[in-house]
C-alpha positions as CSV (number, residue, x, y, z in Angstrom):
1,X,33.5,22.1,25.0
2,X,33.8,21.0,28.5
3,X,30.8,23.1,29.4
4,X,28.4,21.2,27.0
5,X,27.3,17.6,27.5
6,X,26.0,16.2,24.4
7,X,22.8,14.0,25.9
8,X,21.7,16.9,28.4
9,X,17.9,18.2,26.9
10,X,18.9,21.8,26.3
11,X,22.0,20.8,23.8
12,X,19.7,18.4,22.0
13,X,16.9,21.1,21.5
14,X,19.4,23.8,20.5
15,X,23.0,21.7,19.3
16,X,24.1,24.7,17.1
17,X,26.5,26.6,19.2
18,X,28.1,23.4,20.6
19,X,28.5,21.9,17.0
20,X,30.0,25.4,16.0
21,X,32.7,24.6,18.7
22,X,33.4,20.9,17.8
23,X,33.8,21.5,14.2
24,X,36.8,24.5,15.3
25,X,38.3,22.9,18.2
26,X,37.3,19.0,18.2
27,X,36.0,17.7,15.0
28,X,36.2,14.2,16.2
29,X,35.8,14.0,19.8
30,X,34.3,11.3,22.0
31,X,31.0,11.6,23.6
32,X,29.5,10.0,26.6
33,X,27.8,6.7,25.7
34,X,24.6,6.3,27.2
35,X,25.1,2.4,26.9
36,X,28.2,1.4,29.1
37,X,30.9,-0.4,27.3
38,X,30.6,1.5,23.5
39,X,32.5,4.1,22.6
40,X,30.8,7.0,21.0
41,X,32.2,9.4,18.5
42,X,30.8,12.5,17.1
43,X,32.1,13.4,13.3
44,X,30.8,17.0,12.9
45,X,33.0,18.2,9.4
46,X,31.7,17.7,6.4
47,X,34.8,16.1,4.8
48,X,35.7,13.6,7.7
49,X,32.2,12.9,7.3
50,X,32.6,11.9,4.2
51,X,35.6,9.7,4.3
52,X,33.9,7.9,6.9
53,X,30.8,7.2,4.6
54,X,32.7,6.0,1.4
55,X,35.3,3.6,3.4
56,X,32.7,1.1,4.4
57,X,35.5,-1.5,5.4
58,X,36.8,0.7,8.2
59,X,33.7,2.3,9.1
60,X,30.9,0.0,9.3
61,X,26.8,0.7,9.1
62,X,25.8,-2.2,11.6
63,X,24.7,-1.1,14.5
64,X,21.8,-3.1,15.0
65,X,22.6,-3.9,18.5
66,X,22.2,-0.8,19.3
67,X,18.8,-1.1,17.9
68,X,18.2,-3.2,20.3
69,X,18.1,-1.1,22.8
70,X,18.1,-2.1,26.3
71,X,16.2,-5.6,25.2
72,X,19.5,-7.1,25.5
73,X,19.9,-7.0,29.5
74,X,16.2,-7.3,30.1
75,X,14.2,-10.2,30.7
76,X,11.1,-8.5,30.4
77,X,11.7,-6.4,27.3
78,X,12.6,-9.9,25.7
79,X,9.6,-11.5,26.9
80,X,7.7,-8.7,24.9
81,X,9.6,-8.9,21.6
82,X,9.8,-12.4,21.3
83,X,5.7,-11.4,20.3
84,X,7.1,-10.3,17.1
85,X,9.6,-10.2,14.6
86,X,13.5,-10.3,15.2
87,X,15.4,-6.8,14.2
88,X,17.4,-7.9,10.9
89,X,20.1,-5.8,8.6
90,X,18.6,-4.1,5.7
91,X,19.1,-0.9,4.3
92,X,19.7,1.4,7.3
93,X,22.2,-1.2,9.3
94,X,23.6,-3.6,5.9
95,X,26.8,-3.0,4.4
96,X,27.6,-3.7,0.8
97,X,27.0,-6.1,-1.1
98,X,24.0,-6.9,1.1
99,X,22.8,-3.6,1.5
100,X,22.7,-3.5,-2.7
101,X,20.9,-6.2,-2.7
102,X,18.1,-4.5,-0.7
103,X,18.7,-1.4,-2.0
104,X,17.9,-2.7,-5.6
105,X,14.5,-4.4,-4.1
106,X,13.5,-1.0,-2.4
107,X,14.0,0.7,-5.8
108,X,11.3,-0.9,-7.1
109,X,9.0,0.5,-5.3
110,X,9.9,3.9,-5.8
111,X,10.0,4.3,-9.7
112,X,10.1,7.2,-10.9
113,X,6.2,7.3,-12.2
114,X,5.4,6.6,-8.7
115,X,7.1,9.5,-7.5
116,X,6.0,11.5,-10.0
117,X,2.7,10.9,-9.2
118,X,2.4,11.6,-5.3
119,X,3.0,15.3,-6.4
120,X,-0.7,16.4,-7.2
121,X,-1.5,14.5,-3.7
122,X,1.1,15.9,-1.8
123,X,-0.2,19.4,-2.5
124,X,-3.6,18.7,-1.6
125,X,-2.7,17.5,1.9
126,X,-0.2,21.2,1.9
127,X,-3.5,22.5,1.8
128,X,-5.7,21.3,4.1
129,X,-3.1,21.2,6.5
130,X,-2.6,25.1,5.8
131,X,-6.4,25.8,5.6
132,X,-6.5,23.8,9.2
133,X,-4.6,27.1,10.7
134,X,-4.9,29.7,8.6
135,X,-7.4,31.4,9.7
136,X,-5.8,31.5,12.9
137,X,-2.6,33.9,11.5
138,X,-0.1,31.2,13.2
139,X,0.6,27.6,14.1
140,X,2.5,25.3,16.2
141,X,4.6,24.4,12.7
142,X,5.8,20.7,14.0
143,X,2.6,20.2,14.9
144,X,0.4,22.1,13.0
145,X,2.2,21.0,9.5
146,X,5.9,19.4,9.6
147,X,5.3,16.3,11.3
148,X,1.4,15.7,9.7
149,X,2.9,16.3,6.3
150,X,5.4,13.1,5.8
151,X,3.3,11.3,8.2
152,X,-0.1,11.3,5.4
153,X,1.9,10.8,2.0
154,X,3.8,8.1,3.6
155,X,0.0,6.1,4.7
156,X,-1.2,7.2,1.2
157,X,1.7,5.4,-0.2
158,X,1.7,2.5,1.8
159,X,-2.2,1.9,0.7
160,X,-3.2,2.0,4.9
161,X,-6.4,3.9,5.8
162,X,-5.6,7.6,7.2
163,X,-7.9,6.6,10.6
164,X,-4.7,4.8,11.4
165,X,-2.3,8.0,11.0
166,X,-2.0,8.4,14.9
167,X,-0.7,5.1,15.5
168,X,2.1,5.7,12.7
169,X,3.3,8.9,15.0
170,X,3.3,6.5,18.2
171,X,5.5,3.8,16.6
172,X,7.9,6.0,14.6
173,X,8.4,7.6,18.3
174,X,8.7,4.4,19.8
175,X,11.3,3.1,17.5
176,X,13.4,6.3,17.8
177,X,13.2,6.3,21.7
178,X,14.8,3.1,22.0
179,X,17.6,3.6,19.3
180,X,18.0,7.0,22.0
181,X,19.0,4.2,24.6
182,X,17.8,7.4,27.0
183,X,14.7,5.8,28.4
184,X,13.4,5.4,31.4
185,X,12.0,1.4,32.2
186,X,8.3,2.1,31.7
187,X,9.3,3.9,28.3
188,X,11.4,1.2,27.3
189,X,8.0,-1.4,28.1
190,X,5.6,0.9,26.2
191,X,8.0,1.5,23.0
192,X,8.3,-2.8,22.7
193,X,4.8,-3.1,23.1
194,X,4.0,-0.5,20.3
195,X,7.0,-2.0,18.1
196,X,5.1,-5.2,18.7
197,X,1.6,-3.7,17.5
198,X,3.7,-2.3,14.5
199,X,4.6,-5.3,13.6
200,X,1.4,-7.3,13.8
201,X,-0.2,-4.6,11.7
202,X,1.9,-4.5,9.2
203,X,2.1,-8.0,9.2
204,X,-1.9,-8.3,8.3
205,X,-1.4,-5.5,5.7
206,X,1.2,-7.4,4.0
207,X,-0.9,-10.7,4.1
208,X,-3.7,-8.6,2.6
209,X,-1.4,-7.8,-0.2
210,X,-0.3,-11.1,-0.8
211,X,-3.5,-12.5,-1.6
212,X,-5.0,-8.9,-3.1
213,X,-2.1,-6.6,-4.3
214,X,-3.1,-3.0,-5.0
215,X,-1.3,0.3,-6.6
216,X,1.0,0.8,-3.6
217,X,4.3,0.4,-2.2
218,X,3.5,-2.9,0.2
219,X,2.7,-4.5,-2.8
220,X,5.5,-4.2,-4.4
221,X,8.0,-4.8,-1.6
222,X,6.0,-8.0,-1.7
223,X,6.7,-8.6,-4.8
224,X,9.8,-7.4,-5.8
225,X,12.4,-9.5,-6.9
226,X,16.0,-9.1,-8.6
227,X,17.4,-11.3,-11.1
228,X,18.9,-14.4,-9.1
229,X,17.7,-13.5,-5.9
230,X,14.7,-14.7,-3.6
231,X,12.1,-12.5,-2.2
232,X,11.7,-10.4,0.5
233,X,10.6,-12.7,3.9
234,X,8.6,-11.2,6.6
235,X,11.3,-9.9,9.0
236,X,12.6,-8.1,6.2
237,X,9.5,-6.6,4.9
238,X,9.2,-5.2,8.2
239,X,12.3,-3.9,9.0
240,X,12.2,-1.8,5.7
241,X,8.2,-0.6,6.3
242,X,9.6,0.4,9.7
243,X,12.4,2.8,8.3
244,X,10.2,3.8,5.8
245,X,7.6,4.8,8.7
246,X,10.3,6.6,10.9
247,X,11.8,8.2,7.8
């Protein structure tokens, strides 16, 4: 294990021989931080995993600091996210009972009639992404078909035009290169100015729904409500349609 370091490029690309050798030698072993000051761990068996994911008083899912990114040391990043919206907890960084409480609202908007309807879409767009390369006898298949795939049924589903798909693939990036913490400066400048963009767009599509809603999941994330409890605001609304994105 001391040969591998977990953050160098050629681990990330290809983990599986290194994980092999955590799991039989170190199955919880610390890794370098890329942030100074946290302590990292890496959990690679499946039944530590698990204790760790049931026994949410020990282990907690907050780690929005981290989400952060290096905003919190940098005058300039901060200068470009005060432009937007403040990260908050909801589903991805919230612990129970909060994280039911958005969990429940979430739930609305994927019922199982909606679901069940995205099927006879889903394999259309299978096959014009297929008939895109098929004639060729091979593809790039990230390219070519894994990464379009989610990246379509997701627009479709949040009722936004598909000119806008390439935009979606720059912000889901962006939001993942900062959680990396493994940026350069000018990375770090260009990911909060697309977060920012991200945000402003999906604010308009959500003030679009407000006043018009329509058969899709925006507009009932705008809507939902559970007995007792108030609505969504906008920081929230965001946070969610940005998981949903990067999911």
């Amino acid at each position: 294990l001391e040969d591998y370091n977990f953050f160098d490029p050629q681990v990330i690309e290809c983990p599986y021989s290194f994980y092999k050798l955590a799991r039989q030698q170190a199955p919880v072993m610390e890794v370098p931080a890329p942030v100074p000051g946290v302590k990292l761990f890496l959990v690679t068996r499946y039944d530590l995993v698990m204790q760790i994911l049931q026994n949410v008083k020990v282990f907690s899912s907050n780690f929005s600091a981290l989400q952060e990114g290096k905003a919190q040391q940098d005058a300039q990043l901060q200068e470009i996210y005060a432009q937007g919206w403040s990260q908050v907890n909801t589903l991805l960084t919230a612990d129970p009972p909060e994280h039911e409480r958005f969990r429940a609202l979430v739930n609305k908007a994927f019922t199982a009639s909606r679901v069940n309807k995205m099927q006879d879409y889903i394999e259309q767009v299978v096959d014009e992404l297929i008939d895109g390369f098929i004639d060729q006898g091979e593809c790039e298949f990230i390219s070519s078909f894994a990464s379009p795939l989610p990246i379509k049924v997701i627009a479709t589903q949040l009722g936004v035009p598909q000119e806008d798909l390439p935009k979606f693939k720059k912000w889901s990036d962006a939001f993942i290169i900062r959680l990396s913490q493994m940026s350069s400066k000018e990375q770090e400048i260009e990911c909060a100015k697309d977060i920012v963009a991200f945000q402003h767009y999906f604010y308009d599509r959500i003030e679009e729904r407000r006043k018009q809603p329509q058969d899709d999941i925006i507009s009932d994330l705008v809507q939902a409500k559970v007995a007792g409890e108030r609505s969504l605001d906008m920081a929230e609304l965001l946070n969610i349609l940005q998981q949903l994105v990067v999911a």
